[in-house]
N, C-alpha and C positions, 0 to 999 in steps of 0.2 A: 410190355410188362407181363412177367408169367398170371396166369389164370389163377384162380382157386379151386380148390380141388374138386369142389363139387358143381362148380359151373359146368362142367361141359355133360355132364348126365341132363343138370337140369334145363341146359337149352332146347332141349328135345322131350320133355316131359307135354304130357297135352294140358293144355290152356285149363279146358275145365276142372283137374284138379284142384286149381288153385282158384278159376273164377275171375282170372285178372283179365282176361281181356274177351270182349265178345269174337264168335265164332263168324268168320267170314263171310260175308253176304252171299249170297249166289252158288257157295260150297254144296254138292248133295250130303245130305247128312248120312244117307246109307248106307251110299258108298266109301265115306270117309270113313264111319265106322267099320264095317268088314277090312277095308285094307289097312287097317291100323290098328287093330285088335291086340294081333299079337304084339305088337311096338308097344302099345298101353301099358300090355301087362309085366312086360321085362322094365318100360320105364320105372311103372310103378312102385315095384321090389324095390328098383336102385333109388328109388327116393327117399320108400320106406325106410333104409339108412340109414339118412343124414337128418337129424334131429333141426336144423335149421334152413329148411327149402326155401323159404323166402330172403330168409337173408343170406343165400347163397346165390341166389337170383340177382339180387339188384347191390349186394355190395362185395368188396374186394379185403380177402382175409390178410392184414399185413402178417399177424405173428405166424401164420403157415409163410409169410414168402421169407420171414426173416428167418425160420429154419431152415428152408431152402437154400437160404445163402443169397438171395436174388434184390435183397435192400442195399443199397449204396452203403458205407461205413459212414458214421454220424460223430466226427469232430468238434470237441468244446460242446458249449452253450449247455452246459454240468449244472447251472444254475437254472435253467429255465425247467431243463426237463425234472431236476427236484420240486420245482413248482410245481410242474403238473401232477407230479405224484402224488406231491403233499394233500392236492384238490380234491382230486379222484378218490382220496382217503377218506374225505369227508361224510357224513352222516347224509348230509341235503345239500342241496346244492353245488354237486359236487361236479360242477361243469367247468372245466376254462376253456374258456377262448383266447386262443394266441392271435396277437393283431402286430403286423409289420409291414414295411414296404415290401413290395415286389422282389422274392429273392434273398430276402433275408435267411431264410430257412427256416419257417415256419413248418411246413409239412417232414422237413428231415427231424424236427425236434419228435414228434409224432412218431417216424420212422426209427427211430432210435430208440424209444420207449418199449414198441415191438420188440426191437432186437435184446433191449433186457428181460424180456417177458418171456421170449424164446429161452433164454440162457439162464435165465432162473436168477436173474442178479436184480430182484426189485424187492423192494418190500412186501409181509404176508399176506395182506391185504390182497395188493396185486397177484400174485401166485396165481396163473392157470386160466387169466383171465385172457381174452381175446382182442383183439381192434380190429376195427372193421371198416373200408372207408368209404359212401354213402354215393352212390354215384347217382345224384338229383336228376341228372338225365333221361336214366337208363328208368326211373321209377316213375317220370312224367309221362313217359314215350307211350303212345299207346291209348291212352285215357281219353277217347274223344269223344264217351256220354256221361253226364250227370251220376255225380258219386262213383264211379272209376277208381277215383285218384285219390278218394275219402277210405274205399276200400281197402287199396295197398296201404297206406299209411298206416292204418288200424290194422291190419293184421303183422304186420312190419313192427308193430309194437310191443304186438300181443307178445310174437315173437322173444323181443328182447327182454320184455318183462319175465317172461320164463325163464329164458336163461343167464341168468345173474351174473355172468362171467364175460359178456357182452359190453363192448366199449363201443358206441359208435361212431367218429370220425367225420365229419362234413367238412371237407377243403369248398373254401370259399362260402360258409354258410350264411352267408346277405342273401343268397340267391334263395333261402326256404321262406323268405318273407312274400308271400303272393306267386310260389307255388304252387300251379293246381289248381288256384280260384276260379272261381264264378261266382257269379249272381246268385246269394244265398247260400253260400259254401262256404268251409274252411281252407282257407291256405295251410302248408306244412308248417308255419310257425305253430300257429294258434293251437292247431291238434299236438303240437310237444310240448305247449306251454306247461298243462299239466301236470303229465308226466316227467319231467324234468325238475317242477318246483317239489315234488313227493318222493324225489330221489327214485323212482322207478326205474328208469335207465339214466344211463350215465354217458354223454356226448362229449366228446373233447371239439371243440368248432376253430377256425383258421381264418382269416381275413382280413385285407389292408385294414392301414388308417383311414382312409375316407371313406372306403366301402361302410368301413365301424359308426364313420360319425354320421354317412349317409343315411345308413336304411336301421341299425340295428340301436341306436342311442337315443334315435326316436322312440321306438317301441319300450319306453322305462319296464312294463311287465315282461318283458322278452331280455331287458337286458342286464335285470336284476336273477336273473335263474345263472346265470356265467360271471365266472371270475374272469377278469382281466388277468392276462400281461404280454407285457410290450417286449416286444423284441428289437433291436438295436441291429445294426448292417456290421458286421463281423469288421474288426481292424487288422491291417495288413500283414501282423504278426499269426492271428486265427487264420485267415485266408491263405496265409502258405502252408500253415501246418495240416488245412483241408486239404491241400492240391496234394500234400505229399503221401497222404492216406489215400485220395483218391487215381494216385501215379501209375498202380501196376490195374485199376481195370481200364484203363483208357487206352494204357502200352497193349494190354489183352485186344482190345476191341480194333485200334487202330495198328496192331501191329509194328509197334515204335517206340524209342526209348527215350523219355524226355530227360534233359539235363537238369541239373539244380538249376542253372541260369535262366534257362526256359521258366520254368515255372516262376524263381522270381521276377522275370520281366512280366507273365502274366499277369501278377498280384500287382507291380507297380505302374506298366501302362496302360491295363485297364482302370485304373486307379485317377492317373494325370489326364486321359484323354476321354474315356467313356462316361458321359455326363448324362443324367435321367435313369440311370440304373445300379443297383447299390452289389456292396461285394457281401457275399462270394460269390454272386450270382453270374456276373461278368467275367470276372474270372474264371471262371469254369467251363464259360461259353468259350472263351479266347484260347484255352489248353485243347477243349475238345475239337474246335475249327481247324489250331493248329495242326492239331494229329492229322484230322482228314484232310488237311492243306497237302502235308508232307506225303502225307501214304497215295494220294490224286499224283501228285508230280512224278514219284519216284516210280510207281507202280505200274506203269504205263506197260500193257501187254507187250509184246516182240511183235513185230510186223510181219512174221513168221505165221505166229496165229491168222492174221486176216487175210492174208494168201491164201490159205487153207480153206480156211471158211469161204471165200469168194467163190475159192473151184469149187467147193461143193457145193454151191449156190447155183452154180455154170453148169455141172451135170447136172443138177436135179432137172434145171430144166429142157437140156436135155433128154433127158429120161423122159418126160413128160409129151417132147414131141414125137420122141419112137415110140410109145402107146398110142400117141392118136394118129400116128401112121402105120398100126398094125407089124410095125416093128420089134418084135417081144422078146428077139432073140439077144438085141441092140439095149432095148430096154432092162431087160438082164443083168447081161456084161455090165452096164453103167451104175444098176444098183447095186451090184459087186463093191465097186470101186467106191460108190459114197459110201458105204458100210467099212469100207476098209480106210478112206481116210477121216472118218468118224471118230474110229478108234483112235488114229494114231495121232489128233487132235485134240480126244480126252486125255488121252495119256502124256502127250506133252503138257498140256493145262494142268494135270495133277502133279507132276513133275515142277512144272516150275512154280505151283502155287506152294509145295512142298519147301524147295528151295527159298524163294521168300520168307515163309513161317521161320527160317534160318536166320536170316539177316536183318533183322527188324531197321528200319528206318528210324535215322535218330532226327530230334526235335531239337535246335537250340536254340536261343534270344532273338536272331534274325527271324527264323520262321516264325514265332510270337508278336515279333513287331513290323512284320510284313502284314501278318491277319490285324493285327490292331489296326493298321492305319487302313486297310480295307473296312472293317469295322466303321473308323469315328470320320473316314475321308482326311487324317490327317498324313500329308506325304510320308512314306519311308523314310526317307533322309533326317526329317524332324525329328521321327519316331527313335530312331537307330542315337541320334548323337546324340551325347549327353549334352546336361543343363552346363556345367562347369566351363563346357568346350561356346555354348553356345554365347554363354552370358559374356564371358572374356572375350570374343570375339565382336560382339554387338554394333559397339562403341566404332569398332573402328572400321566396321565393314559399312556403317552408315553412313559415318565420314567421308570413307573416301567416295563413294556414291551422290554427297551433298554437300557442297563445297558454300562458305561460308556463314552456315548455323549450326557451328559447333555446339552454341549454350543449348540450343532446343535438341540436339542429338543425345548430350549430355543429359539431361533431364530425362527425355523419354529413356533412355538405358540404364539410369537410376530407377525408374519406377519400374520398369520390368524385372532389373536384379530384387526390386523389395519384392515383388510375387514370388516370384520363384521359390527367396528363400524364406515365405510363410510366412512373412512381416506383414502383409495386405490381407482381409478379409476373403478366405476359400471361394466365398459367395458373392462376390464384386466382379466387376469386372478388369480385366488386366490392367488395364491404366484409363483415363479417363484424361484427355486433353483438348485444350481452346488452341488453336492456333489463331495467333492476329498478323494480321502484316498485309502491304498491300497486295496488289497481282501482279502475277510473275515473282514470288519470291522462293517458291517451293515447297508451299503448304500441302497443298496434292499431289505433291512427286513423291516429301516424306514421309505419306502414308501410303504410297501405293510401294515403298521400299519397304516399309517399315512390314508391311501386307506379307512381301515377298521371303523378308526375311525368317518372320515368324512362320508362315506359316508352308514356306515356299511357291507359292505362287502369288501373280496378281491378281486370279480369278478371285483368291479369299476378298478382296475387296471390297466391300458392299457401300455403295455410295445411294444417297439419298440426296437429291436437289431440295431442299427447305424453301425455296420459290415458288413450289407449288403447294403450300400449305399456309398460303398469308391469311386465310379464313377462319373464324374461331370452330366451324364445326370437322373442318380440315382432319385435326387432331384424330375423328376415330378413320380415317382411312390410314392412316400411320399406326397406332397402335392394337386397330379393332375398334368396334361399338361396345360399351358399356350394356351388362346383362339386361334382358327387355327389352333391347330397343333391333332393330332388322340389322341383320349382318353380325349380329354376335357371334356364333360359329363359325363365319368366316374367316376372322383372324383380318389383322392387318397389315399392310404393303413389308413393314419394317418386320415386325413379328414373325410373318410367316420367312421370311428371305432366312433370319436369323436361327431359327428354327430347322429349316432344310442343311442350313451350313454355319454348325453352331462355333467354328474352328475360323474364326474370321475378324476382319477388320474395318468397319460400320466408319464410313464417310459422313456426318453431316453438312453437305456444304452448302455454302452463304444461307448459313441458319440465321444471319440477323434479320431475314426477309420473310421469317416465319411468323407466324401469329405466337402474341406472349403464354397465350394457354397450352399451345405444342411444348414450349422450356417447362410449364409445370408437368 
């Protein structure tokens, strides 16, 4: 991400202007000083400038990057970011906190705000005002004695109390709760609580749902200074129309032309198959993977190049053994020759990377559903054919595989077509079946078909012997220990398998020999 304008003066500024960090142990002071005098004083000028040295130091100016051009473009969520406006309008109080899952786009609402701020399309209020985004990191680093980190914060304040036009931005602000502390100190909450309730500066803040209910819903005086709102995971219609705004810097960056079918296979099989992460966040990962899938395969140097390189790799060390045999005349002539096929190895490389920039690499639904199923582990083949091809097919590909349980083939192909087509519960699992019947009738053959068919293989399998769990305390080795008790964190036998390979078909067999508390 490009810098801010005044970071790079101020990384070479000396420490004790500003007093944030003590001076090196073991440094001679004298000599530091003499050979750094003149450095001091040209830093000093260029600091003399910039009216906010501290908060050019520890934070990151969006509405300079959003002039720049260097902010991604911010699709939809029209309604949130009028929220925030409306907030920030405010007299007191005038902080929201955006809380969503992972990927929502909580920081683009943020980003977007910038780019009205840039382009003058905000309300008077806002007009000329700045955001700025807090990098908690960069402001802890360093502070390893008593009141350090009490210092930067307070002057960091001072700062923005001065200048009124200052918005400041914390992604992930759970994390300022017991920032910085010690024994007898403030964390960063507490030193903004103030400030914040008095309207002296103005924080926009960012962070999940549990982060929110974890750290920050506790704190009622900390969570009374910020307005809520929730953010919602963009729907597949939003999610295409990001991908299409975000189409020509991806084609820039990777070199490559996606199709409209690309990008809708993005939106819908990250959608079907990538589970634990919400759109458009997946989405975007799947288009961007794509790009670099495509431009890795296609882009593959000529073996032309590495001929060249080799021999130049072959004289040099040549060259090397005519110098330590006093050979200079040998040693010469050879470095001739690497200089000369140097050249004519830049120049083919500039030449062909030329040619490239020509022909860009196109992107279509296969390469999408090749990276997906790399992604979620689920095969190609699954990925690539449709529902329509697979569901009509179901029925009779189990059939002929399972000769005499037509009624149980039926059934199970009945409850699969209700998933598919949205009739079952998103959050269920795909079908849920007792087989009974004696041994040897086919109950493990027609899950390990049924395994194959969905998912294409029978490693999706996951089988569990229920014989080793006739014991009432059995239970937490199949699904985990219950919080407090040893082995919580570990996860259990079932959980964890299910977890690693979430694309699969869970065996429980001869579960009547389980203990009755494993069925609860």
């Amino acid at each position: 991400m490009t810098q801010p304008k005044h970071h790079s003066f101020l990384s070479s500024t000396p420490l004790g202007n500003f007093d944030f960090d003590e001076e090196e142990p073991g440094a001679p002071r004298g000599e530091n000083a003499q050979s750094s005098s003149s450095a001091e004083k040209t830093t000093t000028r260029i600091a003399e400038k910039s009216q906010t040295p501290i908060i050019d130091k520890f934070c990151t100016d969006l509405t300079s990057l959003a002039e720049q051009g260097a902010l991604d473009p911010v699709v939809g969520r029209q309604t949130e970011m009028l929220r925030v406006m409306q907030i920030l309008c405010r007299r007191k109080k005038n902080n929201p906190v955006l809380i969503g899952d992972p990927g929502v786009g909580k920081t683009a609402v943020v980003e977007g705000i910038a780019q009205l701020i840039a382009t003058k399309n905000v309300p008077v209020p806002l007009e000329n005002k700045r955001i700025v985004t807090l990098n908690m990191a960069t402001l802890v680093a360093g502070t390893q004695f008593r009141g350090q980190f009490e210092e930067r914060v307070r002057k960091l304040m001072e700062e923005v109390k001065k200048h009124k036009e200052i918005i400041v931005f914390i992604d992930e602000i759970h994390t300022i709760i017991g920032a910085g502390s010690a024994p007898g100190s403030l964390d960063a909450a507490n030193m903004l609580k103030p400030a914040l309730a008095r309207g002296e500066m103005q924080c926009i803040g960012a962070t999940s749902t549990a982060e929110y209910k974890k750290s920050i819903e506790k704190d009622a005086a900390l969570e009374r200074r910020f307005q809520k709102i929730l953010l919602s995971p963009a729907s597949q219609e939003e999610t295409l129309a990001i991908l299409k705004q975000l189409r020509s810097r991806y084609e820039q960056h990777h070199n490559t032309t996606y199709t409209d079918e690309a990008l809708q296979a993005c939106v819908s099989l990250t959608a079907r198959y990538i589970n634990g992460r919400v759109l458009p966040d997946k989405a975007i990962d799947a288009m961007d993977e794509a790009g670099a899938r495509a431009r890795i395969r296609f882009r593959e140097m000529p073996s032309e190049f590495t001929d060249i390189q080799n021999e130049i790799s072959k004289l040099t060390e040549e060259k090397l053994q005519a110098a330590k045999s006093q050979d200079y005349e040998r040693a010469a002539q050879l470095r001739d020759v690497i200089q000369q096929r140097s050249a004519q190895l830049q120049e083919m490389r500039m030449q062909w990377e030329e040619q490239q920039k020509k022909s860009p690499v196109r992107v279509d639904e296969n390469d999408v559903a090749e990276t997906v199923s790399m992604m979620s582990g689920v095969p190609v083949t699954k990925v690539r054919e449709s529902d329509t091809e697979r569901l009509k097919n179901m029925g009779a590909v189990l059939r002929e595989r399972i000769v005499g349980q037509d009624d149980a083939v039926e059934q199970v192909s009945r409850a699969l077509v209700r998933n598919r087509l949205g009739l079952s519960g998103g959050d269920r699992p795909i079908g849920t079946f007792l087989f009974v019947g004696p041994t040897g009738v086919g109950k493990t053959y027609l899950v390990k078909c049924l395994a194959e068919q969905l998912f294409g293989s029978k490693d999706a399998l996951i089988r569990v012997d229920m014989s080793e769990y006739g014991e009432k305390f059995s239970v937490s080795r199949l699904v985990g220990a219950p919080p407090g008790y040893v082995g919580y964190e570990e996860g259990g036998q079932l959980t964890d398998r299910v977890r690693r390979k979430p694309y699969s078909v869970v065996l429980l067999d001869e579960i009547e020999k389980a203990h009755p508390d494993v069925f609860n």
